[in-house]
C-alpha positions as a printed Julia matrix, in Angstrom:
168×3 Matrix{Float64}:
 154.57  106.1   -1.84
 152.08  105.95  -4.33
 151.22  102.62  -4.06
 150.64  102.73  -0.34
 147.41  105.34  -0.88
 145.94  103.01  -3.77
 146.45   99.78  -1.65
 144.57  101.87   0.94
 141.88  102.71  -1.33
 141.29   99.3   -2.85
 141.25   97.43   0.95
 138.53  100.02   1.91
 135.68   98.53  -0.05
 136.82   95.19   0.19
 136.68   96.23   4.41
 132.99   97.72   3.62
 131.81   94.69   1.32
 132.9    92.29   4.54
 131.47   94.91   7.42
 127.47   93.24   6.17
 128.41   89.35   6.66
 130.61   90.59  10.03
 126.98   92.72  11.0
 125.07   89.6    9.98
 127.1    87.49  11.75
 126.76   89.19  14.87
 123.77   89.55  14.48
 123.07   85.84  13.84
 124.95   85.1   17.05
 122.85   87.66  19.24
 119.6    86.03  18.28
 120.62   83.05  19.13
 121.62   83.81  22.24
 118.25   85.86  22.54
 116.31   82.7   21.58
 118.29   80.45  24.28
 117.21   83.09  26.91
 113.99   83.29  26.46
 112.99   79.84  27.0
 114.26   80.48  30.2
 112.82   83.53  30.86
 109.67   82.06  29.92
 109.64   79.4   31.97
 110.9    82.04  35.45
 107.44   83.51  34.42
 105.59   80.44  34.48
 106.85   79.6   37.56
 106.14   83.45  39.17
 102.57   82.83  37.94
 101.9    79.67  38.86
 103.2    81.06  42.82
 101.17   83.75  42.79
  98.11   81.61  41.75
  98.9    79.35  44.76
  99.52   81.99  46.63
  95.88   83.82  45.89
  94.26   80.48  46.34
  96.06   80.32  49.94
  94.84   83.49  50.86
  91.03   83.34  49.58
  90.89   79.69  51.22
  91.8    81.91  54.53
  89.67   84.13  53.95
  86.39   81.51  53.05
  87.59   80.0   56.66
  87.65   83.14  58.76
  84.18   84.05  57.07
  82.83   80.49  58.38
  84.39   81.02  61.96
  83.01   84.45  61.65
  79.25   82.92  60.74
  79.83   80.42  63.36
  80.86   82.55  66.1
  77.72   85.14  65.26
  75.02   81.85  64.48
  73.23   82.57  67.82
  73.29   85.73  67.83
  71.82   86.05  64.56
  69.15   83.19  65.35
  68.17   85.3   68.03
  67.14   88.05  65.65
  65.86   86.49  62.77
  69.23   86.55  60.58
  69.67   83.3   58.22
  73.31   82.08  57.45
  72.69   82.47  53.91
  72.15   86.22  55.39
  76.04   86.64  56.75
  77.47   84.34  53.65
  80.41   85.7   52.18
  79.99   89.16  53.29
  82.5    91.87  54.82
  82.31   92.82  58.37
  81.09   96.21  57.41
  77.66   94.8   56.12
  77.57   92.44  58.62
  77.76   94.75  61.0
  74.6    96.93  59.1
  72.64   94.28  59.03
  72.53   93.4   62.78
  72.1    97.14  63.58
  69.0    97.23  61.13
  67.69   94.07  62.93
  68.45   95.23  66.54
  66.69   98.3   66.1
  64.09   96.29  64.5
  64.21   93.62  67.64
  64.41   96.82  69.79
  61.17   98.87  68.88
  59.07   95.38  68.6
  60.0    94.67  72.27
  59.04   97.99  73.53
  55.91   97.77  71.65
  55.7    94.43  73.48
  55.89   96.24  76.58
  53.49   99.03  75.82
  55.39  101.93  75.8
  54.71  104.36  73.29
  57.53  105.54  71.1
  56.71  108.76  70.93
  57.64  109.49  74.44
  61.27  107.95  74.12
  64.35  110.38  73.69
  65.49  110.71  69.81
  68.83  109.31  68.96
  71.16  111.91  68.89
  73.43  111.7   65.65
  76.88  111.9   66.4
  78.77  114.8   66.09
  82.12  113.95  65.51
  82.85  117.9   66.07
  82.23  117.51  69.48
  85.16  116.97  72.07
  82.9   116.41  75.03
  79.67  115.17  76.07
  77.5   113.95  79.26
  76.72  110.92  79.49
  73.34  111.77  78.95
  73.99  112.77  75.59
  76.8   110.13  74.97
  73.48  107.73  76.07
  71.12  109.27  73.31
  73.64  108.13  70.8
  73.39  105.01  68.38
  76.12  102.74  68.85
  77.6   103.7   65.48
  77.27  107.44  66.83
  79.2   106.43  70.44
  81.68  104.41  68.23
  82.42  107.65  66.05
  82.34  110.22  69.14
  85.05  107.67  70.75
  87.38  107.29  67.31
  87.02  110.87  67.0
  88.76  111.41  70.33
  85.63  112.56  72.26
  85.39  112.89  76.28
  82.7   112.55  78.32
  82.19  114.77  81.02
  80.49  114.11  84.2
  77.69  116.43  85.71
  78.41  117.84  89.32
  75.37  116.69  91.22
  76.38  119.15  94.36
  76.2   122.06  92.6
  73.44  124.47  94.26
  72.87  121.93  97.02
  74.96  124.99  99.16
């Protein structure tokens, strides 16, 4: 019985001096495996970039026509007031939009000065008060058309003016 603790003993470090070259080994074969991976994985990027590149270049090419259809579509309309196409170039709709209000207005108080009427006598615009959940169409009138556009998003009413009142 003696014998059978001492073998014990004597196969333990031999077990322990093995366990580094088993761990290296292991190791040696997970790298591997690691480095035949990522070539692959690599190359699945490549590809996922070079889609989404294509796929970006797609959608700004879109965008570049729409914009020209856009210019196209407003070229009279911005002839008419003075507005160059290197004016509307690769702008959004929002500043578009500001610019032909500026130049309406513009167009607007030179052809009433055309006409002779004094400005002074003509009703102020009315800003919009979004607060408001009706209005006459007097006062929906007074407003610019960014203040009707708000009044309307906003969910305002008009209301109309009885004419027959006090005619009893």
């Amino acid at each position: 019985m003696s014998t059978a603790p001492a073998a014990a003993a004597e196969s333990a470090p031999a077990a322990a001096a093995a366990s580094p070259l088993t761990l290296a080994a292991s190791l040696g074969v997970a790298l591997s495996a690691l480095r035949g991976k990522a070539p692959a994985a690599l190359t699945e990027a490549q590809a996922r970039v070079t889609e989404l590149e294509a796929s970006l270049a797609t959608a700004t090419q879109e965008r570049d026509s729409a914009r020209a259809e856009r210019d196209q579509a407003l070229a009279p309309v911005a002839a008419y007031f003075g507005i160059k196409p290197a004016d509307l170039a690769g702008k959004d709709a929002a500043a578009v939009a500001a610019l032909f209000d500026q130049r309406v207005s513009a167009a607007a108080v030179q052809q009433l000065a055309a006409a002779h009427i004094p400005l002074a006598d003509l009703p102020k615009p009315v800003a919009a008060d979004t607060s408001a959940k009706a209005l006459t169409h007097d006062e929906f009138n007074r407003l610019s058309p960014a203040g009707r556009m708000e009044f309307v998003k906003a969910g305002g009413r008009l209301t109309t003016v009885n004419l027959l009142v006090g005619l009893n």
